[in-house]
Every structure is written in C-alpha cells, then in structure tokens.
BAFI-3210 file (N, C-alpha, C; in Angstrom, 3 decimals, decimal comma, padded with zeros to 6 digits):
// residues 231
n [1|2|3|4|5|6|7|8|9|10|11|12|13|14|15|16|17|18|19|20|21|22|23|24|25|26|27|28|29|30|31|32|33|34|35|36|37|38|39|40|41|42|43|44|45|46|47|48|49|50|51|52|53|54|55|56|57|58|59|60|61|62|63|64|65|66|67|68|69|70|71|72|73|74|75|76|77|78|79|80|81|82|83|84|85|86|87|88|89|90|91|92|93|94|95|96|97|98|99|100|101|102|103|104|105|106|107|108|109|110|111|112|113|114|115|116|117|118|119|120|121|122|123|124|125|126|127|128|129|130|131|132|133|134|135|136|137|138|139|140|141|142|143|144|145|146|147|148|149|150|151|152|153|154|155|156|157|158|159|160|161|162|163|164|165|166|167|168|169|170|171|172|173|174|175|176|177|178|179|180|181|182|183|184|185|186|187|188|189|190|191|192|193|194|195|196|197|198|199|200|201|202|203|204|205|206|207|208|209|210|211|212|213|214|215|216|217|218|219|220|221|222|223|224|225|226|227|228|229|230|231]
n.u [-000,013|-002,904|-003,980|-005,147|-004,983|-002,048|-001,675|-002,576|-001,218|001,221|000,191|000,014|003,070|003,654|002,144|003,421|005,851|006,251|005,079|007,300|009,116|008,533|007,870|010,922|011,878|010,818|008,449|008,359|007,300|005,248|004,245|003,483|004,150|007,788|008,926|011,132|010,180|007,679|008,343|009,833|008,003|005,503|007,295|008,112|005,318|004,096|006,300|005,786|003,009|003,146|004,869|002,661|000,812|002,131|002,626|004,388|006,628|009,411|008,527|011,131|012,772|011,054|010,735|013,533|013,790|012,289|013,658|015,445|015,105|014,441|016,709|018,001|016,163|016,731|019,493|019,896|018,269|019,683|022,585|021,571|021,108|023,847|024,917|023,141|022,815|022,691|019,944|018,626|019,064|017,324|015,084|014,347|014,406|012,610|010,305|009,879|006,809|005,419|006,423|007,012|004,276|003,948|003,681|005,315|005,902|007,662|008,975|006,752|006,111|008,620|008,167|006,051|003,697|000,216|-001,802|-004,323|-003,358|-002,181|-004,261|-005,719|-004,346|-003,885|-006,753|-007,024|-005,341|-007,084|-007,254|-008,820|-008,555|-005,610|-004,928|-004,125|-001,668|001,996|004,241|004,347|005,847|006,589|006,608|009,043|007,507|005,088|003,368|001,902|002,998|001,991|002,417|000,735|-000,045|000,898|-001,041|-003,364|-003,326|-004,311|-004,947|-002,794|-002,956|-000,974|-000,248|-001,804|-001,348|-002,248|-002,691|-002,489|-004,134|-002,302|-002,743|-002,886|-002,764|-005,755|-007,318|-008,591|-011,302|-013,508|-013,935|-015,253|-017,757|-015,908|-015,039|-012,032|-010,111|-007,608|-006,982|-008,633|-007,551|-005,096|-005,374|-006,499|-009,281|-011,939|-014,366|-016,902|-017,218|-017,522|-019,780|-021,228|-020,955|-022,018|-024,900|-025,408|-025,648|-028,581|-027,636|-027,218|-025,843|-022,467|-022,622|-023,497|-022,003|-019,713|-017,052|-015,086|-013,812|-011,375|-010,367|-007,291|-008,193|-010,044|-012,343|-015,182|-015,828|-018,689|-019,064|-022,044|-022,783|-024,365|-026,923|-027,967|-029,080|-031,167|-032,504]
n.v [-046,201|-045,558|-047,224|-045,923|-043,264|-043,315|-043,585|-041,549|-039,790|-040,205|-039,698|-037,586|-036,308|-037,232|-036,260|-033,942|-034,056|-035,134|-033,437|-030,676|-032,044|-032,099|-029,624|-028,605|-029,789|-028,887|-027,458|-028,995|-031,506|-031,685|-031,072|-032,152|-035,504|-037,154|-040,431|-040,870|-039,014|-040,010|-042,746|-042,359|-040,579|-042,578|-044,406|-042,762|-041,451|-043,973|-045,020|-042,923|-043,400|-046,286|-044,840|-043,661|-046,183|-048,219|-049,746|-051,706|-051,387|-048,652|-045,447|-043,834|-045,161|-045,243|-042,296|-041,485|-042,937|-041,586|-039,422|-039,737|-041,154|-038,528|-036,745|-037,933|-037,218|-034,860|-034,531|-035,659|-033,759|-031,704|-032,696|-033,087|-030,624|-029,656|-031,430|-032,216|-034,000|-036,214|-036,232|-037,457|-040,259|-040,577|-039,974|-039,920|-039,208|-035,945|-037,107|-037,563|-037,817|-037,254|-036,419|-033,536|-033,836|-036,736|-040,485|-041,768|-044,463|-046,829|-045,528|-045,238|-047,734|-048,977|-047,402|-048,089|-046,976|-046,253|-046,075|-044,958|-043,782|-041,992|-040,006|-039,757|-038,053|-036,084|-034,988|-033,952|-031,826|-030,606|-031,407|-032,514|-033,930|-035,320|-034,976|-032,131|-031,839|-031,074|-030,882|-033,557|-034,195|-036,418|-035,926|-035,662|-035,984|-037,955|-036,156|-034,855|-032,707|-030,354|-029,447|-027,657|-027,486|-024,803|-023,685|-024,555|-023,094|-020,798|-017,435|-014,498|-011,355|-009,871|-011,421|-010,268|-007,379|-005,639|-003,564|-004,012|-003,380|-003,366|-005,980|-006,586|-008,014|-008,920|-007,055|-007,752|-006,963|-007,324|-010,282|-013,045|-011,811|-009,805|-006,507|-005,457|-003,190|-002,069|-003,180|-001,395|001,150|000,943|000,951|003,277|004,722|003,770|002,695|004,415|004,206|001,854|000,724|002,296|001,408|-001,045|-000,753|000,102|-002,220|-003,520|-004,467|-004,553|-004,667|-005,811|-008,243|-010,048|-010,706|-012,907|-012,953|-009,938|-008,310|-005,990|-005,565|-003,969|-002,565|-001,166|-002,389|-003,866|-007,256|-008,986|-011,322|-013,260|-015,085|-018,374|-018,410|-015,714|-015,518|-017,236|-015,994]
n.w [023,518|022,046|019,017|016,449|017,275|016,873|014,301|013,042|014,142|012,603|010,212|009,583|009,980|007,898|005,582|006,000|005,924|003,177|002,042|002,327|001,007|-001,681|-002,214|-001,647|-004,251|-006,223|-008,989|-011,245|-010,263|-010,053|-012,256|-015,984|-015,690|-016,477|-017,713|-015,678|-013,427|-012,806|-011,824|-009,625|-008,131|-007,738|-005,726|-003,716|-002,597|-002,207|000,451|001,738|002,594|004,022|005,961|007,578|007,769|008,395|011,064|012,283|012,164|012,668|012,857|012,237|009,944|008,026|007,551|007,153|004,453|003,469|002,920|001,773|-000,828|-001,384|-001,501|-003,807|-005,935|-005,781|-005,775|-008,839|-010,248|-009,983|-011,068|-013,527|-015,115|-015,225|-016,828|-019,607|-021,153|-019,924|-019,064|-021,018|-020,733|-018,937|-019,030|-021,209|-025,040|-026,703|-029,914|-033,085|-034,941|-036,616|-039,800|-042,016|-043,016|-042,833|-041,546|-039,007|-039,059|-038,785|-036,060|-034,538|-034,142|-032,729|-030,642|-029,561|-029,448|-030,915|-033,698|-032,443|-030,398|-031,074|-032,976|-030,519|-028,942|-030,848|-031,536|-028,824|-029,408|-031,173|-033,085|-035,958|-038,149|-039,895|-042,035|-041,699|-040,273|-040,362|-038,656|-035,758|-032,672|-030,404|-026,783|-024,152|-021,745|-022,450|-023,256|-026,978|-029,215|-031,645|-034,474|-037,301|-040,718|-042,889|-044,070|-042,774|-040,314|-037,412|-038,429|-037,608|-035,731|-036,503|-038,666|-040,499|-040,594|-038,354|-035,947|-032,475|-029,386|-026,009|-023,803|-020,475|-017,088|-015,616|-012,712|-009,532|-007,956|-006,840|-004,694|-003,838|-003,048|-001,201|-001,016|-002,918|-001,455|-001,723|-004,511|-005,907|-005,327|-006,525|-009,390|-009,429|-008,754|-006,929|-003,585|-004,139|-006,984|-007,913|-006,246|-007,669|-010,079|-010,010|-009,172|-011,595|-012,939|-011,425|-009,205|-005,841|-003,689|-002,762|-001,946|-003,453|-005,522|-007,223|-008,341|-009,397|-012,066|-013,339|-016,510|-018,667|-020,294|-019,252|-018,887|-017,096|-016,093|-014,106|-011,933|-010,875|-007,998|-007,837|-006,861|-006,829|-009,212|-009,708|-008,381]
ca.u [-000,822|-004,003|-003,312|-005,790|-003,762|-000,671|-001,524|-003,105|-000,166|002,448|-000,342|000,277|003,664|003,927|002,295|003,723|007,466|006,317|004,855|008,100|010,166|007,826|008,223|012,216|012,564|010,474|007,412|008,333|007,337|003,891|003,468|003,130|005,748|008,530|008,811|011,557|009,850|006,894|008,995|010,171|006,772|005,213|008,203|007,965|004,334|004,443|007,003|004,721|001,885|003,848|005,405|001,711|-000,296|002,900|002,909|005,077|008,276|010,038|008,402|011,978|012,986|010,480|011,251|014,852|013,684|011,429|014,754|017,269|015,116|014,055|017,434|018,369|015,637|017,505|020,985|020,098|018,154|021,607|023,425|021,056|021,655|025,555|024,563|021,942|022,716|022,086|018,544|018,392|019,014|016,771|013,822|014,668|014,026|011,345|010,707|009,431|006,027|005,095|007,712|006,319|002,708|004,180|003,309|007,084|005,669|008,714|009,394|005,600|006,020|009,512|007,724|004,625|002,386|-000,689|-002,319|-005,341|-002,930|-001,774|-005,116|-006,488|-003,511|-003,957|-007,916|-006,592|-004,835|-008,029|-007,282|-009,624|-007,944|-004,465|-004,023|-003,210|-000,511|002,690|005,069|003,673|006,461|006,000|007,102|008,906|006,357|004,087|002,525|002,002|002,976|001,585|002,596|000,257|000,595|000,679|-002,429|-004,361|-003,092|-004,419|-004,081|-003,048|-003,054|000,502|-000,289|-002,261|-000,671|-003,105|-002,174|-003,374|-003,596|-001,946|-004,145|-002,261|-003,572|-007,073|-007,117|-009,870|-012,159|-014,450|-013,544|-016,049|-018,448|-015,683|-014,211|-010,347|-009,801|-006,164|-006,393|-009,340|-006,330|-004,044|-006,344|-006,978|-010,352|-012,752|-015,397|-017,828|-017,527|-017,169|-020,674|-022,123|-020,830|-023,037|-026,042|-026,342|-026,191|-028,991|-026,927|-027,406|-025,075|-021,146|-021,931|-024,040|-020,674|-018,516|-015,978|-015,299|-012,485|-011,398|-009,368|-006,319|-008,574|-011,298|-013,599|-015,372|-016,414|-019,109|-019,634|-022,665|-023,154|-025,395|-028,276|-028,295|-029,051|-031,631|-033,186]
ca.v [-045,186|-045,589|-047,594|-044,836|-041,964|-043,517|-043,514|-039,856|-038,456|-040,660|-039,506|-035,985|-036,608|-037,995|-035,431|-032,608|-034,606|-035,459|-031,684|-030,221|-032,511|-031,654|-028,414|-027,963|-030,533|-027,613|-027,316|-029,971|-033,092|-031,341|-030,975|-033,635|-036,132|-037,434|-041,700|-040,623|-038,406|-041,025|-043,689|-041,632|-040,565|-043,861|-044,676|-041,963|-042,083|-045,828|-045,119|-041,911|-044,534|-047,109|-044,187|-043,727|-047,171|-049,857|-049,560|-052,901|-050,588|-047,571|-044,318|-042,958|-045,936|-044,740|-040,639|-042,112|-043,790|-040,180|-038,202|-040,553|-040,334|-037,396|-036,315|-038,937|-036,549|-033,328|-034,569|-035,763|-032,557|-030,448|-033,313|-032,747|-029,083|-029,411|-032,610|-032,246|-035,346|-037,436|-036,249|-038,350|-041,406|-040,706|-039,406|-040,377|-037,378|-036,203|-037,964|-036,952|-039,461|-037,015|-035,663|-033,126|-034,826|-038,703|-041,156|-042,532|-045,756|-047,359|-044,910|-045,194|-049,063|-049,060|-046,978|-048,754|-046,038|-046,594|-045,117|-044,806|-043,073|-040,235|-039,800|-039,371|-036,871|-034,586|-034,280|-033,118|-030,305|-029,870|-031,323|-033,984|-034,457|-035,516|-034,109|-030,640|-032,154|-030,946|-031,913|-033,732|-034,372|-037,224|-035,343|-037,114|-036,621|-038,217|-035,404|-034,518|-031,463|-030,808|-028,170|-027,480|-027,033|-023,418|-023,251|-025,008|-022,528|-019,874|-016,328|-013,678|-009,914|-009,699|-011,642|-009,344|-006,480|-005,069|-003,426|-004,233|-002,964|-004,022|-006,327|-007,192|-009,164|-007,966|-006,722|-008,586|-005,672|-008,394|-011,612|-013,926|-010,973|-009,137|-005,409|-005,100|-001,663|-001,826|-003,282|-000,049|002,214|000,665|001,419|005,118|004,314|004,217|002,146|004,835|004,360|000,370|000,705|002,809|000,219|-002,115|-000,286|000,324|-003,467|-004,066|-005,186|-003,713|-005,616|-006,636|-009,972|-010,982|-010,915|-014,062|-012,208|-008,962|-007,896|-004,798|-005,463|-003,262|-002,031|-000,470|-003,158|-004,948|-008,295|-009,960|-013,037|-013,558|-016,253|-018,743|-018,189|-015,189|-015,655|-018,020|-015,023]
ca.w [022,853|021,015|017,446|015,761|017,120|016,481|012,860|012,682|014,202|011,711|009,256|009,633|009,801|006,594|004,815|005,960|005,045|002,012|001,282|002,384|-000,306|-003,073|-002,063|-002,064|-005,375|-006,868|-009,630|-011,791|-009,381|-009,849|-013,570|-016,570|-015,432|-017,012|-016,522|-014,246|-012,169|-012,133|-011,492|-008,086|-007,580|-007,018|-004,503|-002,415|-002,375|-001,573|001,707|002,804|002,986|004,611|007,016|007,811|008,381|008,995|012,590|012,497|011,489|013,534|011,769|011,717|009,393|006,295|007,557|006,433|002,943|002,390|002,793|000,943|-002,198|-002,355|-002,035|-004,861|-006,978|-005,900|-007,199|-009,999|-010,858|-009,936|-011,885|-015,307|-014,752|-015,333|-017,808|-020,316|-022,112|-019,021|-018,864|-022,197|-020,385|-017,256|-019,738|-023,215|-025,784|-027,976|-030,969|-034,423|-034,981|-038,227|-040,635|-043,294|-043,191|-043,134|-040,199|-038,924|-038,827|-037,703|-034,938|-033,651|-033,886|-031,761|-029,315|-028,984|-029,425|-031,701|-033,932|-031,685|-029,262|-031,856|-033,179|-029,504|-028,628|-032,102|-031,112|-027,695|-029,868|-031,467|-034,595|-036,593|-039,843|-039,755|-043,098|-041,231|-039,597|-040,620|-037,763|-034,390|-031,546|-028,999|-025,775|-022,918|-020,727|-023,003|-024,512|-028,376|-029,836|-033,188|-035,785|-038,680|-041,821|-042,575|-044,948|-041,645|-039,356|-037,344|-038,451|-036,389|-035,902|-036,844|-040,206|-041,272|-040,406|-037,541|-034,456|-031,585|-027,811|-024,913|-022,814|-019,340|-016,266|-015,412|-011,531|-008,804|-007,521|-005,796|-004,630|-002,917|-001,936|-000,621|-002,293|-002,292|-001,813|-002,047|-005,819|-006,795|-005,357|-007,389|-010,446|-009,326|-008,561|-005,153|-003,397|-004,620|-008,283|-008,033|-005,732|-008,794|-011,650|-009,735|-009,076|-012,981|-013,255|-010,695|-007,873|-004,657|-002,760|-003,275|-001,299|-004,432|-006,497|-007,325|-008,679|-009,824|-012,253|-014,098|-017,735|-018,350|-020,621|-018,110|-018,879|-015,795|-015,688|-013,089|-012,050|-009,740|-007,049|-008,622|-006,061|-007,173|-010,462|-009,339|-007,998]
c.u [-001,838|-003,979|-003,821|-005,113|-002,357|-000,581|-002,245|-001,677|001,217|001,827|000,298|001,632|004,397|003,646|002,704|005,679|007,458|005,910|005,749|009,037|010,066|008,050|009,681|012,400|012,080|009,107|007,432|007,909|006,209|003,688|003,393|004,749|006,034|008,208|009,593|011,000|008,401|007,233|008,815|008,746|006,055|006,406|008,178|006,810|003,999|004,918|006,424|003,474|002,468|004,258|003,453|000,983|000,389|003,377|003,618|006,546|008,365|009,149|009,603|012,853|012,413|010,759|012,850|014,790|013,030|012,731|015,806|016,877|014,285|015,390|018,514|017,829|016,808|018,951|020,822|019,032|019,337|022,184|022,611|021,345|023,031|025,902|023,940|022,336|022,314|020,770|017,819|018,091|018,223|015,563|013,565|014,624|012,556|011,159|009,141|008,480|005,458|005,845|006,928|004,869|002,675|004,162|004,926|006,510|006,694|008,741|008,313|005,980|007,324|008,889|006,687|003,706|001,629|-001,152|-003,825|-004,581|-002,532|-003,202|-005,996|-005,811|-003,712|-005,510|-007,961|-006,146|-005,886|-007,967|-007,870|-008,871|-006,040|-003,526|-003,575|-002,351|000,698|004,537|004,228|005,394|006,325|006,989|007,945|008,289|005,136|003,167|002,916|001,978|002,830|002,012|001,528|000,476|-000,107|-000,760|-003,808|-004,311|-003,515|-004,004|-004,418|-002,962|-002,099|000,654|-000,954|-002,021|-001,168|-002,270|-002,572|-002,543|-003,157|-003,075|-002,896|-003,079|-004,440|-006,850|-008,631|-009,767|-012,429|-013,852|-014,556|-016,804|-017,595|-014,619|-012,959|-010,495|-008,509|-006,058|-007,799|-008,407|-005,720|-004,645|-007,162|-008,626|-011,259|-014,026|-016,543|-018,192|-017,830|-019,374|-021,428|-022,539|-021,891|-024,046|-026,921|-026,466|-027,216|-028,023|-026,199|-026,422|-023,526|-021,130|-022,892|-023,057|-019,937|-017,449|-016,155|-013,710|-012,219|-009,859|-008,517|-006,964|-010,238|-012,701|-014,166|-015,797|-016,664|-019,353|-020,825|-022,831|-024,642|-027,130|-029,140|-029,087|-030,861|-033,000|-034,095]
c.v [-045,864|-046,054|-046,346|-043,810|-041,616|-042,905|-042,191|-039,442|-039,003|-040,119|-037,902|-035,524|-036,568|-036,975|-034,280|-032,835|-034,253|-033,537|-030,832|-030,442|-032,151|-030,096|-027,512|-028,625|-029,193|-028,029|-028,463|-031,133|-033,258|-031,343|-032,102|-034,112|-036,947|-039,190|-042,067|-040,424|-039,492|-041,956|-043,485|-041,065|-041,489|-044,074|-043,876|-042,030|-042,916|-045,129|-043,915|-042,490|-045,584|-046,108|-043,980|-044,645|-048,565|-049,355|-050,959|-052,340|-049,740|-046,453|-043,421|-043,709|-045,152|-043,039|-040,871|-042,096|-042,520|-039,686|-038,682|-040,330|-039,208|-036,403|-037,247|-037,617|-035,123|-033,537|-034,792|-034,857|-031,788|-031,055|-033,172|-031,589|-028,792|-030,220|-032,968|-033,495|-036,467|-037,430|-037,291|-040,012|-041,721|-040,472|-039,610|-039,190|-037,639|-036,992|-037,747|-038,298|-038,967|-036,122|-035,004|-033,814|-036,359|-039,593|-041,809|-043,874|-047,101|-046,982|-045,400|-046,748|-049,477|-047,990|-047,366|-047,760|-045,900|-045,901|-044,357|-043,698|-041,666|-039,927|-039,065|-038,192|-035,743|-033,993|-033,677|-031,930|-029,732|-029,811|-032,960|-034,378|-034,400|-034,996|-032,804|-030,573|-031,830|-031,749|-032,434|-034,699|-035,311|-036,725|-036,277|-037,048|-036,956|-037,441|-034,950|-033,179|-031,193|-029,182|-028,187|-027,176|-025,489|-022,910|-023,050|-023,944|-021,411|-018,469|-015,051|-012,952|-009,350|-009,901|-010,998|-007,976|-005,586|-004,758|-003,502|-003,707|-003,749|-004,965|-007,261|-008,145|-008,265|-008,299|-007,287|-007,269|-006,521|-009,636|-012,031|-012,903|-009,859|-007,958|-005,435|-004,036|-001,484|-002,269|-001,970|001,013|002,050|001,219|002,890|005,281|004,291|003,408|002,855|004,339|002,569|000,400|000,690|001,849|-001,009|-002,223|-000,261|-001,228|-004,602|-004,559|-004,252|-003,973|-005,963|-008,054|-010,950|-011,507|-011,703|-013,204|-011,103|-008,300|-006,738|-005,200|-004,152|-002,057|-000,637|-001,216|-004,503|-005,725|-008,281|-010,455|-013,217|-014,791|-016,719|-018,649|-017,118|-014,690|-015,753|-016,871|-013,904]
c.w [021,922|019,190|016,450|015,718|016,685|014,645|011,989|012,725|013,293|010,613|008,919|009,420|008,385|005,549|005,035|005,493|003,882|001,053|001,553|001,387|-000,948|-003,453|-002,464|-003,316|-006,599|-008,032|-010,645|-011,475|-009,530|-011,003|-014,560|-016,048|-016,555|-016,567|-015,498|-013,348|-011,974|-011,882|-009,725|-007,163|-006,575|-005,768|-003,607|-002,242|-001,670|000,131|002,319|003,320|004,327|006,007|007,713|008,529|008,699|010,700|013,498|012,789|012,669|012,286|011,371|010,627|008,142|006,105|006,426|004,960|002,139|001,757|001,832|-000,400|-002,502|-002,328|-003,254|-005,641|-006,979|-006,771|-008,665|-010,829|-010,954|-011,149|-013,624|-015,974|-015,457|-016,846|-018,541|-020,646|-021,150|-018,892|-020,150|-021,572|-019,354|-018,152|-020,904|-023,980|-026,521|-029,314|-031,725|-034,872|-036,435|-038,694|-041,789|-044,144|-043,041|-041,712|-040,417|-038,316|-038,087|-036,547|-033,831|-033,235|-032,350|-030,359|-028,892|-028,996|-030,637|-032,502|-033,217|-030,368|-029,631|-032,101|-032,018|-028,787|-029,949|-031,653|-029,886|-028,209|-030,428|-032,928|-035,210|-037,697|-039,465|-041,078|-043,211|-040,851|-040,175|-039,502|-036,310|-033,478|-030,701|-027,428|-024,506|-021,803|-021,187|-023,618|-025,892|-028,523|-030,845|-034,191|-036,759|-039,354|-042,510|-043,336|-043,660|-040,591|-039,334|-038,080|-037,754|-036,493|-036,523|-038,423|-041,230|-041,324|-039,168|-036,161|-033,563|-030,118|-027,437|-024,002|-021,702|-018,488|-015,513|-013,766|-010,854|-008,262|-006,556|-005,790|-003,543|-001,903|-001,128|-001,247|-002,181|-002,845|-001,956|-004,153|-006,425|-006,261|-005,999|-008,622|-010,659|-009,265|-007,022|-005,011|-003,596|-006,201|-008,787|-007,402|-007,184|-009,847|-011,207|-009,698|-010,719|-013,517|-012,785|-009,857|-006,908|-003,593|-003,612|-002,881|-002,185|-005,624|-006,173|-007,013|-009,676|-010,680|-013,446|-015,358|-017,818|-019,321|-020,436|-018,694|-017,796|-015,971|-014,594|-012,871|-010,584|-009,072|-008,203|-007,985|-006,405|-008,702|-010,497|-008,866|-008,744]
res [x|x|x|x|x|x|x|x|x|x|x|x|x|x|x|x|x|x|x|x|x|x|x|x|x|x|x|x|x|x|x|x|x|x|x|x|x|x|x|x|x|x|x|x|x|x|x|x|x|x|x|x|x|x|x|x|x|x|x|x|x|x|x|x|x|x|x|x|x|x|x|x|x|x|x|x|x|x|x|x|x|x|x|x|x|x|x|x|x|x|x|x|x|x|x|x|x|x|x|x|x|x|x|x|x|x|x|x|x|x|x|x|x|x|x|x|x|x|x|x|x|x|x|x|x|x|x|x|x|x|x|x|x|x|x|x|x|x|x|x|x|x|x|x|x|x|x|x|x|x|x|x|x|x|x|x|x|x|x|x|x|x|x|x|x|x|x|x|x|x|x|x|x|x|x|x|x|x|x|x|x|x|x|x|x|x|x|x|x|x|x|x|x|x|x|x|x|x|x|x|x|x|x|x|x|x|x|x|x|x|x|x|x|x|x|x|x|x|x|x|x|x|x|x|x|x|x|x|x|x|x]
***
C-alpha cells in the first residue's frame, strides 16, 4: 500500500482514538490542566503521533499504549473520587502566596514562582496595585486567584440594597442569516413580528443578520454581517 495512504488512514485512526479517550476521561483533559493531567497529555499526544507517522511499528502496538494510558487516567480519576488526599500527591494543593496583604516570600521562593509571575497573574485579574490584594491563591493548575480587600471591591446590587430583575439566557432568533422558528414559538412570538423588528431597523433581509437574539427581558440584539455594514 501506498506509504502516504498508509499514514492518512493511521492518521485518521489516531484521531478519532484519541477523540474517543478525551471524550470518555471527560471535560477536565480539556480545561486548565493540572501537571498531572499535562504530564499524561504530552504522552498520549506523543503515542497518537507516533501511532500516525512511525510506519516502522505495528499500528496496533501504539492503539495498545493509547488505551493502557488513558485507562491509567480513568482509574486514577475513579481512585481520587474515593481518595481526595491522593489528588494532593498527583497535583499538589493550592497555596496561599498573599496572607492579609503580605507577600509569603518563603512559600513563593520554595515554589519558584517570581515576583514577575504574581504580578503578571494579578493584572490578568485586572488588578495593578497589589496593595488591593487581600488574599491571592496559587491554584494547582497554575492559576491565581485573588481576593480583594473589601474597601477595593466591587459593589453590588445586593450591597446596596437594590432589587433587581431576573435576566436568564437570551434566546437565538437568527443565526447565520437563518430564522429559528421553533425558538420565536418558544417565546410566543412569529416570523411576522421578528420580520417587522427588522424592517424598523432598516433591514430588509434576515440573510443580512449575524445573529439575532431576544433577552429574557424582550430586548433584541443584532449583529450584522460585516459586509453589510460596509454597505
């Protein structure tokens, strides 16, 4: 057979293995990782490559090495499950880098993380001055979690005593030019009155609409194609 095809059809192969694993290990494999789960990452990775473009090997040899660890990951998700404290040793824990405004200078130092590295994680939270800082977290998947100190901190509808509406998840009318009439039924509503709402905004057409969405509060957003704009 054809070396090219060989290595399409091990290609194909490979990712549809590897997107089946990812699949049953579940949502975590996908979000910030742990240096477990990037540990395991890279390795499976690695042997979905290898199952791919080593055409020296058997392809049911690295199929093998997919399945062995990625059911390594599955047990020892079940086994953390039953075992919190082992996830300590597979992930380490969080760890406290500011105590009541104070840099844990030790702590940062035994973890190797800089001050250039907190500094660049608090302006990720969206905070310049470190003298708002009340507690900040070092996560074990490497992200910072920062508390402020309550003077610095937002205030919200609640703190002032205000009541406020409900606001749920706003419903797609239009999507990519095209109306869903099943979500303006849902909304007690009709491709007449959706037509209308458009007409009074200039727009003659639904296939000039990005997207189209109605708040819980009967307020429509639209987003036009940029051509249209342009227009």
């Amino acid at each position: 057979m054809n070396e090219g095809l060989v290595v399409a059809v091990r290609g194909i192969i490979g990712f549809f293995t590897l997107l089946i694993f990812t699949r049953l290990l579940g949502k975590q494999q996908v979000s910030q990782l742990t240096l477990f789960e990037y540990v395991l990452g890279i390795t499976i990775g690695s042997t979905a490559s290898s199952l791919t473009t080593d055409l020296t090997s058997s392809a049911w040899s690295h199929w093998i090495g997919l399945f062995v660890w990625s059911l390594l990951v599955f047990l020892f998700q079940v086994i953390a499950v039953r075992f919190p404290r082992l996830t300590v040793y597979l992930n380490g824990q969080p760890e406290l880098l500011i105590i009541n405004g104070k840099l844990m200078d030790k702590k940062m130092k035994s973890l190797r993380y800089t001050l250039s590295d907190l500094l660049e994680q608090l302006r990720a939270n969206n905070i310049f001055d470190i003298t708002q800082v009340e507690f900040a977290v070092l996560e074990t998947n490497g992200q910072l979690t920062v508390l402020k100190k309550s003077q610095y901190d937002f205030v919200t509808a609640q703190d002032l005593g205000i009541d406020t509406s409900y606001v749920g998840v706003s419903t797609e009318l239009i999507i990519y030019g095209i109306i869903i009439e099943e979500n303006l039924k849902k909304v007690g509503l009709n491709k007449k009155w959706l037509i209308d709402e458009l007409l009074k905004r200039n727009i003659g057409n639904p296939r000039e609409v990005h997207l189209a969405t109605l708040s819980t509060g009967g307020d429509l957003f639209i987003d036009l194609y940029e051509d249209y704009h342009h227009k």
